[in-house]
C-alpha positions in Angstrom: 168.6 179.1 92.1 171.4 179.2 89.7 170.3 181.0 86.5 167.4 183.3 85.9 165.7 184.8 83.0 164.6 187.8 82.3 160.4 188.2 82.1 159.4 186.8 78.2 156.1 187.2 77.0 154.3 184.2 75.0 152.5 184.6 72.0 149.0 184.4 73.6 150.3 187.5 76.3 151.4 185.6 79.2 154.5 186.4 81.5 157.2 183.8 82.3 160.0 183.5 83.8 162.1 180.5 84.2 164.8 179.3 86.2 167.5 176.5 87.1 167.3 175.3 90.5 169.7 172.8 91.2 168.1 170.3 94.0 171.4 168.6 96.4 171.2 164.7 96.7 171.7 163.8 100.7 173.0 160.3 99.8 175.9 161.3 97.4 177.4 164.7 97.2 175.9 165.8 93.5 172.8 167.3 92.7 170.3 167.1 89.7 169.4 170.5 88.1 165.6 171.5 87.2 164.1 174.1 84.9 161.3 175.9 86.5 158.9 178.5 84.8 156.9 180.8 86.8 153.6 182.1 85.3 151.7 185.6 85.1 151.5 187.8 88.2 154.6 185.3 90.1 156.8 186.1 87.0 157.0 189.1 88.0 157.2 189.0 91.6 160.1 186.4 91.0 162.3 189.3 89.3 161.9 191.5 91.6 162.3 189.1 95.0 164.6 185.9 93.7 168.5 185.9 93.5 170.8 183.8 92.3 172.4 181.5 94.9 169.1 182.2 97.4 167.4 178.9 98.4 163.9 179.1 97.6 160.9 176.6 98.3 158.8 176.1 95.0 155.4 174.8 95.2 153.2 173.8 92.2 152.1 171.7 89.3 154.8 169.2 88.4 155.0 168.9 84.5 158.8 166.9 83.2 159.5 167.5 79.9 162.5 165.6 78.4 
């Protein structure tokens, strides 16, 4: 993890929270940087429990945006 928000609240009342993670390449020494928003009842569990610089697993719905 290397940035997180803090919780917003979206029009229709729903918590988010997102993030950069920034995902190492194995064959080349760079890595690619993704935003990821966590939704409602996580959001909040994500301020209170995620650092920055902690490793974290994410598991979800994949949605890329460009």
């Amino acid at each position: 993890v290397t940035w997180k928000s803090d919780l917003q609240q979206t029009p229709n009342g729903r918590n988010v929270v997102n993030m950069i993670i920034s995902v190492p390449d194995k064959k080349k020494e760079t890595s690619t940087s993704y935003k990821l928003s966590v939704w409602d009842k996580q959001a909040g569990y994500v301020l209170e429990y995620i650092r920055i610089k902690q490793m974290i697993t994410a598991q979800g719905q994949l949605s890329i945006e460009h």
